[in-house]
DOPA-49969 format. One record per residue (C-alpha): chain; residue number from 1; x, y, z; residue in three letters. Coordinates in pm, 1 decimal, padded with zeros to 6 digits. Each point is the difference from the previous one (the first is absolute). Last residue first. Layout:
<nodes>
[node 'A',NUM,[X,Y,Z],'ALA']
...
</nodes>
This chain:
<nodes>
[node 'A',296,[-01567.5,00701.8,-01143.0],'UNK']
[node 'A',295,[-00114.0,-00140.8,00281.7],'UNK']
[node 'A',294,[-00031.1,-00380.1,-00106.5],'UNK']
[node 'A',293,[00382.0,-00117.4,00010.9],'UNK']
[node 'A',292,[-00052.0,00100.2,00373.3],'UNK']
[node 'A',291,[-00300.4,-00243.0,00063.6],'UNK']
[node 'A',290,[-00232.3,00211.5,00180.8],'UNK']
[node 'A',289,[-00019.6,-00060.3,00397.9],'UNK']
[node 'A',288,[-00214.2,00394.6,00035.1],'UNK']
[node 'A',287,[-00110.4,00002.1,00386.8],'UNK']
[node 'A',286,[00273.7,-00056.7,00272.2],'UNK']
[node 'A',285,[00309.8,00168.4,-00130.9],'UNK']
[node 'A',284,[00238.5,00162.8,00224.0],'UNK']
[node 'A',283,[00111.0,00292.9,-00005.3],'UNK']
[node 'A',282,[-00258.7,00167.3,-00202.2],'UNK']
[node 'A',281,[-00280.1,-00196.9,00185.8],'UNK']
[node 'A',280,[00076.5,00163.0,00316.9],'UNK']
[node 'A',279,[00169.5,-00191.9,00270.5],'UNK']
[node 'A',278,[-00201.1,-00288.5,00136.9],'UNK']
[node 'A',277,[-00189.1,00029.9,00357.2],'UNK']
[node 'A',276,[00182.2,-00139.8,00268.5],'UNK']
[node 'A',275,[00086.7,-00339.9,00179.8],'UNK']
[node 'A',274,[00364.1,00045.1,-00090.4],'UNK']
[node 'A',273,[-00042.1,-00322.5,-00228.1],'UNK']
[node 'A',272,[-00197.8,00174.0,-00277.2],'UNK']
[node 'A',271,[-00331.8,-00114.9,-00103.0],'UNK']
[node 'A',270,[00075.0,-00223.3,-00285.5],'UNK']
[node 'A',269,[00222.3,00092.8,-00301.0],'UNK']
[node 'A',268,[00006.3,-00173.2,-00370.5],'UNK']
[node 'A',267,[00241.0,-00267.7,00010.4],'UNK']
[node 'A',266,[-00079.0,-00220.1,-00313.4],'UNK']
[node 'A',265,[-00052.2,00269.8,-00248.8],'UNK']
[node 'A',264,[00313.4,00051.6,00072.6],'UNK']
[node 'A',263,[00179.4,00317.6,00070.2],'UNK']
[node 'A',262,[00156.3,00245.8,-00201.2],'UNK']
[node 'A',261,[00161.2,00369.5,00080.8],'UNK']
[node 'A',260,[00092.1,00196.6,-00196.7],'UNK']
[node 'A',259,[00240.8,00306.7,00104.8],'UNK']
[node 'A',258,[00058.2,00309.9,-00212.1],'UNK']
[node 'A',257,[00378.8,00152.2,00084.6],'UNK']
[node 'A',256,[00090.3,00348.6,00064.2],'UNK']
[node 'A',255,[00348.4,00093.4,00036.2],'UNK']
[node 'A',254,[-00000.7,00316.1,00017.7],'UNK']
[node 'A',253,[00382.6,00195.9,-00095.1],'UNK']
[node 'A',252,[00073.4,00302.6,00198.4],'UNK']
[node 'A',251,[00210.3,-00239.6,00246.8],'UNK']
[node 'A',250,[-00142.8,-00003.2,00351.5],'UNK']
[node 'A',249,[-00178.5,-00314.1,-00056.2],'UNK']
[node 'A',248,[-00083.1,-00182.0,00321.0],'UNK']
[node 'A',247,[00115.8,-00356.2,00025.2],'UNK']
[node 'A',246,[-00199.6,-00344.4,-00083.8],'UNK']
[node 'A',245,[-00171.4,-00231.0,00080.5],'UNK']
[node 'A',244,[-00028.3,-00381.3,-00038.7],'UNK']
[node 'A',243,[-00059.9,-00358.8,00170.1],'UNK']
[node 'A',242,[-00117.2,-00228.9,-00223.4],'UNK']
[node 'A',241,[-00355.0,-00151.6,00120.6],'UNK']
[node 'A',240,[-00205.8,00104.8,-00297.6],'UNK']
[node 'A',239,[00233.4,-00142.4,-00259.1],'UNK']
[node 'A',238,[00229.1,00221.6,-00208.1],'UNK']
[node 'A',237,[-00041.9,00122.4,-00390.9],'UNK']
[node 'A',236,[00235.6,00260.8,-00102.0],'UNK']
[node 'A',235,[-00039.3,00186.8,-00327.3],'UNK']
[node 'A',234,[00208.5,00257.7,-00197.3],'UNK']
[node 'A',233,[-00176.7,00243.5,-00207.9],'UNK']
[node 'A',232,[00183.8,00313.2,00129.5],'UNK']
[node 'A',231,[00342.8,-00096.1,-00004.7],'UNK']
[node 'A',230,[00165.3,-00217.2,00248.0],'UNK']
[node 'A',229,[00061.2,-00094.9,00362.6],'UNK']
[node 'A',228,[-00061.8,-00308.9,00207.3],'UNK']
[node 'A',227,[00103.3,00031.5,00346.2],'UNK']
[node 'A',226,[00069.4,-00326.4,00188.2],'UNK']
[node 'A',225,[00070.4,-00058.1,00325.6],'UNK']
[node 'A',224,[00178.8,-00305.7,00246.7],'UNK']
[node 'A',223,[-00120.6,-00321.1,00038.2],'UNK']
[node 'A',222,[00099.9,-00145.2,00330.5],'UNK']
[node 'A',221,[00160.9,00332.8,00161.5],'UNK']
[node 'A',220,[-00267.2,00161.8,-00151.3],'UNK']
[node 'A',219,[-00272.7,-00191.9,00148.7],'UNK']
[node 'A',218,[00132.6,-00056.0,00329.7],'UNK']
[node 'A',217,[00035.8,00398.4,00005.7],'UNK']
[node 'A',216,[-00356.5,00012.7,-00062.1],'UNK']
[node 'A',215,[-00108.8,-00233.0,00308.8],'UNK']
[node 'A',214,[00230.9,00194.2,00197.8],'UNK']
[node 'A',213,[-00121.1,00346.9,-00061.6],'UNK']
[node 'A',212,[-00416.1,-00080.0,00001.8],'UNK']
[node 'A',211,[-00126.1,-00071.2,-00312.1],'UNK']
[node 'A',210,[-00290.1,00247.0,-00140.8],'UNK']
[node 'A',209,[-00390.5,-00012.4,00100.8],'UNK']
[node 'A',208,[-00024.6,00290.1,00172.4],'UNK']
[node 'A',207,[00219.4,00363.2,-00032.0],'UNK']
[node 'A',206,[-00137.3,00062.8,-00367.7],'UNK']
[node 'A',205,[00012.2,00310.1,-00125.8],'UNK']
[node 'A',204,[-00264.7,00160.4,-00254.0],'UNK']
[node 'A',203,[-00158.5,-00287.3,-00073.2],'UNK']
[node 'A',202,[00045.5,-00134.7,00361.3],'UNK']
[node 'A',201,[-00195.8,00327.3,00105.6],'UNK']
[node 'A',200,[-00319.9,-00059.4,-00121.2],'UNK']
[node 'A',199,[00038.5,-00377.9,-00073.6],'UNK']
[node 'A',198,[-00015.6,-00012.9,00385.6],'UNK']
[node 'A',197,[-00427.0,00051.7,-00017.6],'UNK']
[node 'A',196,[-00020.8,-00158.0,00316.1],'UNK']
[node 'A',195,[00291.1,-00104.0,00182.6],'UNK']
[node 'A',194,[00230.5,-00359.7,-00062.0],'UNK']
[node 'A',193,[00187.3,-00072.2,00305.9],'UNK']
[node 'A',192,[00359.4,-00005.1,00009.6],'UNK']
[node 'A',191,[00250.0,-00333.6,-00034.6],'UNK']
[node 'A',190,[00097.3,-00077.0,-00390.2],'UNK']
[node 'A',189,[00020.8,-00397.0,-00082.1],'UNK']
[node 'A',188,[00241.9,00011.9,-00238.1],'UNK']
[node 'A',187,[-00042.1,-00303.6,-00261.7],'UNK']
[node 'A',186,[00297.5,-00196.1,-00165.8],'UNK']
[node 'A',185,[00043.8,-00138.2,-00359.4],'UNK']
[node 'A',184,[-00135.8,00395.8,-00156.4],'UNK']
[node 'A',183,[00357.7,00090.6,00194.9],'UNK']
[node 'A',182,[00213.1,-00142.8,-00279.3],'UNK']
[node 'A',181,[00104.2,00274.8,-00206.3],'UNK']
[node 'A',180,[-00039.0,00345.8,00245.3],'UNK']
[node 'A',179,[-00120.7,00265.3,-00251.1],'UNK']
[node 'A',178,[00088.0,00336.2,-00062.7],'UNK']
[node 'A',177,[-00205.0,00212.4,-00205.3],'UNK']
[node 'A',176,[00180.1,00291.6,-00126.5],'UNK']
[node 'A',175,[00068.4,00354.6,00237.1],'UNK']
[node 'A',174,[00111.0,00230.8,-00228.1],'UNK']
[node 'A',173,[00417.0,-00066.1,-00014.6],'UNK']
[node 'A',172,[00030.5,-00336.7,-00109.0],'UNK']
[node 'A',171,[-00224.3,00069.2,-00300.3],'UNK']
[node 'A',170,[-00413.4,-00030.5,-00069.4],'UNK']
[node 'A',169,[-00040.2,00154.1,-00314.9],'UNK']
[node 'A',168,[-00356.9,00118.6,-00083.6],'UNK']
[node 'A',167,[-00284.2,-00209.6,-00082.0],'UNK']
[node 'A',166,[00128.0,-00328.3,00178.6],'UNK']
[node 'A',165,[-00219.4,-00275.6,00033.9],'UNK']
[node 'A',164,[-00070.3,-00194.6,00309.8],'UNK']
[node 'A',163,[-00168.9,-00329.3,-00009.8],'UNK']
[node 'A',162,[-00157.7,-00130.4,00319.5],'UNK']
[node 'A',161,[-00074.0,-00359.4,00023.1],'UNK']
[node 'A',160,[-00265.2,-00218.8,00194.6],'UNK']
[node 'A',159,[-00041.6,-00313.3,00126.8],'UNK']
[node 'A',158,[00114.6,00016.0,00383.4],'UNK']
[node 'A',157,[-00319.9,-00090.9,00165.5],'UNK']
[node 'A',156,[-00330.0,00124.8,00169.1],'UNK']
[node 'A',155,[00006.5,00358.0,-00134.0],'UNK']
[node 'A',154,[-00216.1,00139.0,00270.1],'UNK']
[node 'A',153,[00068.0,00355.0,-00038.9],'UNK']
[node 'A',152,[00131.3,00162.3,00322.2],'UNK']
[node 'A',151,[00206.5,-00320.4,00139.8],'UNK']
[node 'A',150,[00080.7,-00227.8,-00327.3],'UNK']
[node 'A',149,[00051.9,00352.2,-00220.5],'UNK']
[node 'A',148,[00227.4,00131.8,00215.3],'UNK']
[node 'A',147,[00169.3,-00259.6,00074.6],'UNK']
[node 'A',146,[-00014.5,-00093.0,-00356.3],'UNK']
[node 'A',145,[00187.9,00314.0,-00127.2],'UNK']
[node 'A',144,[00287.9,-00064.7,00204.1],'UNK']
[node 'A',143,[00195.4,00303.0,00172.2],'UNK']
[node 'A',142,[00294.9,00216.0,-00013.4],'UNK']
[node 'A',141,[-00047.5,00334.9,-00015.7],'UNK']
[node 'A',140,[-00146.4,00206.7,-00252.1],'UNK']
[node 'A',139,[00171.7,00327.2,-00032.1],'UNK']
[node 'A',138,[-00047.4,00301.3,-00070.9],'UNK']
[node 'A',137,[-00007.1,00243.5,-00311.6],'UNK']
[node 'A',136,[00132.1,00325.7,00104.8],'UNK']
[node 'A',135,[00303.0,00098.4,-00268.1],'UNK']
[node 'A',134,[-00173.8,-00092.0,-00322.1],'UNK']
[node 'A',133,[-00307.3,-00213.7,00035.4],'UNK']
[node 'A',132,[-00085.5,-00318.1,00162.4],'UNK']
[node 'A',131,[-00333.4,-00078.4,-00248.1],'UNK']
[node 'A',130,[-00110.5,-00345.1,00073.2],'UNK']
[node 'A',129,[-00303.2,-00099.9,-00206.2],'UNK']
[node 'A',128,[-00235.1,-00252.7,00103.4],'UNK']
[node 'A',127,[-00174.9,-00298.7,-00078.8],'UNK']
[node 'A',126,[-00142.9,-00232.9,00229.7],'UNK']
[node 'A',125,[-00179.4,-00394.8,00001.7],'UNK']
[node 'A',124,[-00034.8,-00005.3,-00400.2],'UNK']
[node 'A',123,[-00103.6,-00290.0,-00100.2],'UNK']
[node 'A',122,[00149.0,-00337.3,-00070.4],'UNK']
[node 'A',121,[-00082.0,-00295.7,-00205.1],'UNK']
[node 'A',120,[00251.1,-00339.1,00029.3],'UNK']
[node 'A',119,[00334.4,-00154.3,00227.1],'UNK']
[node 'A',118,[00101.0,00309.4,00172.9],'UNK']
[node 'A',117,[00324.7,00033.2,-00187.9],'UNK']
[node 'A',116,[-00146.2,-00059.2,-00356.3],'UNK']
[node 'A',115,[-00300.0,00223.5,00059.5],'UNK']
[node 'A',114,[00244.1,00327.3,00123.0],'UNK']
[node 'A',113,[00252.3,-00089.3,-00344.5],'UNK']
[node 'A',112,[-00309.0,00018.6,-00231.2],'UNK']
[node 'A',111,[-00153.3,00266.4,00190.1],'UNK']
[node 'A',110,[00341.4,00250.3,-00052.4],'UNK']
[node 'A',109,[00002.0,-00126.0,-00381.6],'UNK']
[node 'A',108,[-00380.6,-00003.4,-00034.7],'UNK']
[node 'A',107,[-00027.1,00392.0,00084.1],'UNK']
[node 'A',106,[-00312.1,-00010.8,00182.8],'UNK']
[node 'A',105,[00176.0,00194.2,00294.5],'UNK']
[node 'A',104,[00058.0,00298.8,-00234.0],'UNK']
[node 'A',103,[-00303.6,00016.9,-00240.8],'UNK']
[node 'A',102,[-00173.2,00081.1,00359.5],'UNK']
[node 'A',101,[00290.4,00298.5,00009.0],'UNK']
[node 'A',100,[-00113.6,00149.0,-00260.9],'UNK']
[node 'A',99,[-00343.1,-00060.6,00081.6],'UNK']
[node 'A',98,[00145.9,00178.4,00322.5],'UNK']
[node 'A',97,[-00292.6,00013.3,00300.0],'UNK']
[node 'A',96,[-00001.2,-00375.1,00053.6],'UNK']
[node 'A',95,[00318.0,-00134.9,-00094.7],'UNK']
[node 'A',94,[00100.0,00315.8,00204.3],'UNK']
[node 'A',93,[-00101.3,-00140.5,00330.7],'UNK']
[node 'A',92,[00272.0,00155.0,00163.5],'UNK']
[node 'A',91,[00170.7,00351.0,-00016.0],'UNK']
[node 'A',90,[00343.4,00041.5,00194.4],'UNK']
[node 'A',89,[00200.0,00238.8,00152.7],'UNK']
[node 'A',88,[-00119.9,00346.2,-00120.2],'UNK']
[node 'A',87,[00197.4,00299.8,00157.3],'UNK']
[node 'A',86,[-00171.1,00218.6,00252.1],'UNK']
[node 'A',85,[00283.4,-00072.7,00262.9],'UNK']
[node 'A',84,[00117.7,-00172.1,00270.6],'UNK']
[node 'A',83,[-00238.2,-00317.3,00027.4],'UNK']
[node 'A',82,[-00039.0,00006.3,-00405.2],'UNK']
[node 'A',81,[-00333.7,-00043.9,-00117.1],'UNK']
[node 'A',80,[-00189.9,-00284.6,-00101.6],'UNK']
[node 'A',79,[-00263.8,00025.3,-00291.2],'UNK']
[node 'A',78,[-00239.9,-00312.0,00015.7],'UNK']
[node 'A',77,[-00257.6,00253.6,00173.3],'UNK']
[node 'A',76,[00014.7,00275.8,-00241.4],'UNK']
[node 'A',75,[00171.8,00362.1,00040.1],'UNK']
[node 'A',74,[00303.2,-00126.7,-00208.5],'UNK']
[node 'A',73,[-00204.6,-00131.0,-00261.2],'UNK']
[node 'A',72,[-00238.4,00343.4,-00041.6],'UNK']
[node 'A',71,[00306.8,00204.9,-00030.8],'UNK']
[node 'A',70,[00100.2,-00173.2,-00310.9],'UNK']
[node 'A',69,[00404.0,00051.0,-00067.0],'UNK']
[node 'A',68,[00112.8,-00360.8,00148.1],'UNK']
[node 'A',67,[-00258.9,-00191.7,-00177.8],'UNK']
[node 'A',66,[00072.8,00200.9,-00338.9],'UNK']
[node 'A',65,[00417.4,-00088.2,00094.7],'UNK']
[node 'A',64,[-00090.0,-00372.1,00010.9],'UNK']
[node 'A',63,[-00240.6,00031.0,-00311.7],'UNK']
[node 'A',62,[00316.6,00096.9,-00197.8],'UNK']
[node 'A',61,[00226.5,-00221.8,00162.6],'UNK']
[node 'A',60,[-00275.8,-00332.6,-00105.8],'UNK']
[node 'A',59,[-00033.1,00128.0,-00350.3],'UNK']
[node 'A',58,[00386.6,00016.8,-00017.1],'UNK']
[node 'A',57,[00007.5,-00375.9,00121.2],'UNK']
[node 'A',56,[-00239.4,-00111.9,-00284.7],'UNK']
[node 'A',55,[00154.7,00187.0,-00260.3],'UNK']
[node 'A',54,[00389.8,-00070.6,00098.0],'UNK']
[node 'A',53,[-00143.7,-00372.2,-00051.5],'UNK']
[node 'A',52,[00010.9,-00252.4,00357.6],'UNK']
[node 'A',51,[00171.6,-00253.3,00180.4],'UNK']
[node 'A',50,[00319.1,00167.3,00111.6],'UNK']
[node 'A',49,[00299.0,-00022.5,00216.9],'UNK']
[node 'A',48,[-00194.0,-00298.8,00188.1],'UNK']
[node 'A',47,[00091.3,-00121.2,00365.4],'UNK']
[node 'A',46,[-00149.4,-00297.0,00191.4],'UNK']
[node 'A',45,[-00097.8,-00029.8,00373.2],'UNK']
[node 'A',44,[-00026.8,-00254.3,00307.1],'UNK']
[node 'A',43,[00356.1,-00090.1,-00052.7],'UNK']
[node 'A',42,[-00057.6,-00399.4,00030.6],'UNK']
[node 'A',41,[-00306.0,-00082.2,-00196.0],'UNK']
[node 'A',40,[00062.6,00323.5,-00230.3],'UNK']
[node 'A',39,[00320.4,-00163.6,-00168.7],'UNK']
[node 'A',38,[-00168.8,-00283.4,-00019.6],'UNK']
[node 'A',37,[-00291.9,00076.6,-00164.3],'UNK']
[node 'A',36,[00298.4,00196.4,-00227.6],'UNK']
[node 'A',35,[00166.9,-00339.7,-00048.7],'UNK']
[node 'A',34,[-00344.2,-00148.1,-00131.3],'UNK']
[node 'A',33,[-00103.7,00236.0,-00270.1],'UNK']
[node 'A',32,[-00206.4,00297.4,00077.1],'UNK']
[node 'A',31,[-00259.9,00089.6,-00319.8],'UNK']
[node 'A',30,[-00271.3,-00171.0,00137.7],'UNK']
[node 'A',29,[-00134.9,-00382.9,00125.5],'UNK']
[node 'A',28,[00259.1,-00186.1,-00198.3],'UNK']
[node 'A',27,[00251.2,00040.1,00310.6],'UNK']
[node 'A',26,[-00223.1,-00056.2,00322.4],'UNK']
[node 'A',25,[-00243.3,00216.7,00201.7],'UNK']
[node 'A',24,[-00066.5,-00021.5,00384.8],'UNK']
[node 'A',23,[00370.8,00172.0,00107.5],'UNK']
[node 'A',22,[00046.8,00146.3,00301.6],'UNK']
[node 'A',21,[-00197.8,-00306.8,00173.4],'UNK']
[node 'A',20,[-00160.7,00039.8,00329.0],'UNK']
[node 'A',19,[00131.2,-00028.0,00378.3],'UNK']
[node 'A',18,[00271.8,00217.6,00034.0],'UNK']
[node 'A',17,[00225.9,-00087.7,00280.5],'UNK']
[node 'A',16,[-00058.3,00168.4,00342.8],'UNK']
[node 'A',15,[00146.7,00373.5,00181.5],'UNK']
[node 'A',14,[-00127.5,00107.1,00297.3],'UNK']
[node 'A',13,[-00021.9,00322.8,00154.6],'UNK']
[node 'A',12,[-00063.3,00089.0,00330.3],'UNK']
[node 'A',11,[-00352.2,00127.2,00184.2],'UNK']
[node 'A',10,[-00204.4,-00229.0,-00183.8],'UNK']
[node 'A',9,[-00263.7,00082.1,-00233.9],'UNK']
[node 'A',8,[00163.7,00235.8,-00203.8],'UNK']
[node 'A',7,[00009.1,-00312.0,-00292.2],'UNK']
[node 'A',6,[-00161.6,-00326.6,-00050.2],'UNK']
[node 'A',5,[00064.2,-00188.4,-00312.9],'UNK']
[node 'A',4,[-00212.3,-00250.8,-00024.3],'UNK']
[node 'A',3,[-00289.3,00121.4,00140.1],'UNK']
[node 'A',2,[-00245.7,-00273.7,-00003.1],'UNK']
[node 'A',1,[-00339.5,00106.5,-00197.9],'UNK']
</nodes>
């Protein structure tokens, strides 16, 4: 398959139009009416203050704080740990180890709004949970999902949406998403070379396959940043090739977040475009392409 997005292949960066659609679906396809397709064809992202009951979104905090308390989770694989400390960071694949959680990303009003942006079914390409606790959480810096995913995964094109939702408060002050509106039109082509088995420290802290200085700047100075914030319950969905991060927490207020992501059944991965073996299944999914509406 023809690389269309090359990235760390070059020794300098490069930065091209997007080539794909951000928007496959149209109004009358789901619940999004045609100003908000809009809306999300030019910023790259849309922002919810709630979609769901107090029962559904205190079953999800409750099973949140079981994850975090079972020993056995943070010693597994999908567990990641904090570079500086024994604190979890994240937990992926939970759609598959949470039934909870499972009920979670076949919620038909978050997969209602992910088909009707990319245009038909989806499945689940990566689900995590965030954690960034109280006073050591760190940072994710910026970066775009589909670099990532393009160059280690195989994702051949930009049709697929992340939706973040918030399970505790995410505020000014405890290191909230930020998001650069705008940048998913534009492609970074990062310089570095992929190694093997990178996932293992990228999850932790990721030093390749982020902008370099000047091509972030541009961004910013062109586009600027968002930070949504709200109460637990609040939802943010962004396309794959937003740039985003955020700061470290050093409030004693977490801000963990549970991340969806969707892709189309129409851009399942290849062999990755590093040359390399695939990351891990609970990364990045390669085997179970079940309609999401289906897994509950």
């Amino acid at each position: 398959m023809v690389d269309r997005y090359p990235s760390r292949v070059a020794d300098t960066p490069r930065v091209t139009p997007r080539l794909d659609p951000v928007v496959y679906g149209m109004a009358g396809d789901g619940p999004l009416d045609q100003a908000t397709l809009d809306q999300y064809d030019e910023n790259g992202l849309l922002y919810f203050d709630s979609l769901f009951s107090d029962a559904d979104l205190q079953g999800w905090i409750d099973e949140l704080n079981r994850l975090r308390a079972d020993a056995a989770v943070k010693s597994s694989a999908q567990a990641i740990i904090e570079p500086h400390s024994q604190e979890l960071r994240s937990i992926f694949a939970v759609h598959r180890t949470s039934r909870v959680m499972r009920h979670l990303a076949a919620h038909p009003k978050i997969v209602g709004i992910a088909e009707q942006l990319l245009g038909g079914p989806v499945y689940v390409h990566q689900s995590r949970i965030n954690y960034k606790g109280g006073f050591r959480g760190k940072e994710f810096y910026w970066h775009s999902d589909f670099e990532t995913w393009h160059v280690e995964d195989g994702l051949p094109g930009m049709r697929t949406v992340s939706c973040s939702i918030s399970l505790t408060p995410n505020t000014p002050h405890n290191g909230p998403l930020m998001l650069i509106p705008g940048s998913h039109h534009r492609f970074i082509a990062c310089v570095g070379r992929t190694p093997e088995n990178h996932y293992q420290a990228s999850l932790r802290r990721q030093d390749l396959g982020i902008p370099d200085d000047e091509s972030l700047a541009r961004l910013v100075q062109d586009f600027g940043i968002v930070a949504p914030t709200g109460p637990a319950g609040s939802v943010t969905f962004f396309d794959c090739n937003t740039m985003h991060g955020s700061s470290s927490n050093i409030t004693p207020m977490a801000r963990s977040n549970i991340f969806i992501v969707y892709n189309s059944l129409q851009n399942k991965p290849v062999s990755p475009f590093c040359g390399l073996a695939p990351r891990p299944n609970f990364i990045a999914e390669r085997e179970e392409f079940t309609r999401a509406s289906e897994l509950g």
